[in-house]
N, C-alpha and C positions, 0 to 999 in steps of 0.2 A: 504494500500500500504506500503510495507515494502521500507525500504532505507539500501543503499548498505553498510557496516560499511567500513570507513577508515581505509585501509591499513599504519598498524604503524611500520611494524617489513619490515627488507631489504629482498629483494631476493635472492635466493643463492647466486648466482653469486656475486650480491655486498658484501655480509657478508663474502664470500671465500676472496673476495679483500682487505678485511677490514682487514681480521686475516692475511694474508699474509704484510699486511702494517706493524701491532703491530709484528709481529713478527719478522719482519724483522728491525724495530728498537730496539728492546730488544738484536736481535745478533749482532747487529754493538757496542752499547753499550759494549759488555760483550767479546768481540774480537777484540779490538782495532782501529775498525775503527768510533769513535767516530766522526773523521773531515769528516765525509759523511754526516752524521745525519741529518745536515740542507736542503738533498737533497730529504728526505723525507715530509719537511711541507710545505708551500703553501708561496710565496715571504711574505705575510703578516704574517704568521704561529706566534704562541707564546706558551713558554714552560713557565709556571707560579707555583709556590711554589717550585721551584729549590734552593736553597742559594746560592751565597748569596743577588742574584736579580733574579727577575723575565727577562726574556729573551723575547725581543720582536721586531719580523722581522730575515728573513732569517741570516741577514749576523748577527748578536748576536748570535745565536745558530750557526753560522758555527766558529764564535771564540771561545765561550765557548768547541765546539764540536773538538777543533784545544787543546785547552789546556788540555781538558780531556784525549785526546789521548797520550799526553803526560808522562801522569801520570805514576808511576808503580804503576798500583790498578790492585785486579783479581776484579770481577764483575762476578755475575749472577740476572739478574734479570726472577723470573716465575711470571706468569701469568694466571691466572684462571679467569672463570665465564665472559666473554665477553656476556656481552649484548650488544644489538644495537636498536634502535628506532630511527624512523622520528618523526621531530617535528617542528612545523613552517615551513617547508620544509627544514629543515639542519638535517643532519646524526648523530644521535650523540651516544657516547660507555660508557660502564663503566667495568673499569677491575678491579679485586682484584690481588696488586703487593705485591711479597713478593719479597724483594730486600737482597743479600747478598754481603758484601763489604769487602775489606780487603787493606791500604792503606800500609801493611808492610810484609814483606816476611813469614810471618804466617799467617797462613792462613786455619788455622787448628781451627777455632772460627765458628760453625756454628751457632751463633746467628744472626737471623736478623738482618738487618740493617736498615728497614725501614718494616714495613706492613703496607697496606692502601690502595686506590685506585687509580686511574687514572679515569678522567671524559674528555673524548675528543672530539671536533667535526671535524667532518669530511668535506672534497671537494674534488669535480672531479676540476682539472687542469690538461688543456689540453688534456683528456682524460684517466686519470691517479688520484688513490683516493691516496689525501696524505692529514698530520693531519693539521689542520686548528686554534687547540689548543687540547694543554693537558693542565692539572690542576690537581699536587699532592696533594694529601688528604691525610697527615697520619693518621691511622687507632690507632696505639699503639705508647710506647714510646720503646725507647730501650732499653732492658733488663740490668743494670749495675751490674757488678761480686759483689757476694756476699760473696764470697769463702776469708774470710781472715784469713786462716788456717795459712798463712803462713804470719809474718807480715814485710811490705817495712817499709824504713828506711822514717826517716821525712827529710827534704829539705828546705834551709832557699834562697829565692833569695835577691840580692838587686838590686832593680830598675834600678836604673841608669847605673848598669854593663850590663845589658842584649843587647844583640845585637836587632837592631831596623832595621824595613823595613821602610821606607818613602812612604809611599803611594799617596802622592800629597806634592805639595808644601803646607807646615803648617799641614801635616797630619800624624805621627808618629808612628809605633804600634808592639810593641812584647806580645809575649802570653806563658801562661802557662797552663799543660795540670795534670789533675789526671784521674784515672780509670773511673768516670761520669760524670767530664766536664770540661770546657775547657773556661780561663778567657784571653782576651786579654786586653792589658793595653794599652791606649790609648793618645798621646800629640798632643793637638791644639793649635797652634799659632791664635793671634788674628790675627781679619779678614779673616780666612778659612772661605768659603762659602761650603754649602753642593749640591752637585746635584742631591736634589731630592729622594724621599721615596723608599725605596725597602722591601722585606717581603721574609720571610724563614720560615721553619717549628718548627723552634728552640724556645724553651723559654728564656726569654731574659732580666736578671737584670743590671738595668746600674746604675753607681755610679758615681756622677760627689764630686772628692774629692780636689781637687784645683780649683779654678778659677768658671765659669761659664758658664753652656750650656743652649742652647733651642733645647726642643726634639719638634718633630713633629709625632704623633703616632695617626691613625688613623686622625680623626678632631678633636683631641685635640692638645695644643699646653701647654708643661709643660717648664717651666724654674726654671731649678736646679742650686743653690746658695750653694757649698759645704760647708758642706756635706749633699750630699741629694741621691736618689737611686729613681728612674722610671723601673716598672715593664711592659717588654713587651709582649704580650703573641702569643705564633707562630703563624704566618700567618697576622699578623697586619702590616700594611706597614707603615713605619718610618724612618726618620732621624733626625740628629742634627749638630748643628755646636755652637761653643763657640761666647760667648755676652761677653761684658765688654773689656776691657783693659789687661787683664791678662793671662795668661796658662793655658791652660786648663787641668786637667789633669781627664781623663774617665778609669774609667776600667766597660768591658762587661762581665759576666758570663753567660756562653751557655751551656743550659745540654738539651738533651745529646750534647756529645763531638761534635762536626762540623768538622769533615772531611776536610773541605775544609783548615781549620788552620791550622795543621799540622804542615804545614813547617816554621811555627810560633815558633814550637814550638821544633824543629832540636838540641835546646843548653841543649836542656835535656837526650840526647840521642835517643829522636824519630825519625825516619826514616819517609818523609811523602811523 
């Protein structure tokens, strides 16, 4: 007696549903209507390996998707090789994203900005399939110009001149930017408290060069006593907050560059 095999792959109908979902969030991304996006995943939904946090629950991604819109970025993200499979009884996709970004009126860079995948699962709400999570994979790094035919001038900052954002109360930070990456400098007042680990695709050296922090990376738990340096490696979820009595002073280096700084880094003449 033979047995019937398990149906693993969707039926048209759902897989047409499926690509009309991804596709329809790749055009809202890349068309400005970013502050819709959250109308695409499930009240529960999560968009994970995003920087500079993992985004979890509708109304997260509908403010992230509220600032993005914001931006003056062009945007294309393609999309190829949609597979779909049932599994445990959940829908779940995998795409191959080749993503192109430009966060300044040039735009004339057709280097990737991102290759890699997208791993998402899928739900019917209310009779409607929307994503239930995605989860960026990047594939490669980003290509950094190798072209120094033509040579920039050197650049001396001093710290304490540089315009600062205040990011919380005891939380202080300006940044600086070259062609493959991108350092933000960091002041902790004591008693800043952190809320809690986040994760980005970025590689991530940190240096604690005054005072003293405790990183939290992963399950480990490091306390750097200046000068010392904790190596993050992308996708590892972490944070830190200063120990002791004293100022903390952190500086981050992120390669490739992080996009999202930017406007960290405006006192240099970047545009972000």
């Amino acid at each position: 007696m033979t047995s019937t095999p398990v149906r693993t792959e969707p039926d048209t109908e759902t897989r047409l549903s499926i690509q009309a979902l991804t596709a329809e969030h790749a055009y809202r991304l890349d068309h400005g209507q970013a502050d819709t996006l959250h109308e695409l995943y499930t009240r529960d939904g999560e968009l994970l390996g995003l920087p500079p946090e993992d985004l979890i629950g509708r109304e997260a991604i509908s403010a992230w998707g509220i600032a993005r819109a914001a931006l003056p970025r062009t945007s294309r993200h393609v999309e190829t090789n949609h597979r779909l499979h049932w599994e445990d009884g959940r829908l779940h996709g995998t795409l191959y994203a080749t993503v192109y970004r430009s966060d300044t009126e040039d735009t004339t860079d057709t280097t990737p900005f991102m290759v890699g995948d997208y791993e998402d699962e899928y739900a019917l709400d209310a009779g409607r399939w929307r994503i239930r999570r995605r989860t960026i994979r990047r594939g490669f790094r980003i290509a950094t110009r190798t072209d120094h035919s033509t040579t920039a001038a050197a650049s001396m900052f001093n710290l304490d001149e540089l315009p600062f954002e205040e990011v919380r109360t005891g939380f202080a930070r300006t940044a600086i930017r070259s062609d493959g990456a991108l350092t933000t400098i960091n002041w902790f007042e004591p008693g800043f408290t952190t809320r809690g680990p986040h994760s980005h695709a970025f590689d991530q050296l940190s240096y604690v060069l005054a005072g003293a922090m405790r990183f939290y990376v992963g399950d480990d738990v490091f306390d750097l006593h200046a000068p010392a340096v904790v190596h993050i490696p992308g996708g590892l979820p972490h944070c830190a907050e200063p120990i002791g009595d004293e100022r903390a002073l952190n500086i981050d280096v992120f390669a490739p560059i992080r996009a999202d700084y930017l406007p960290l880094c405006e006192h240099q003449g970047y545009r972000a």
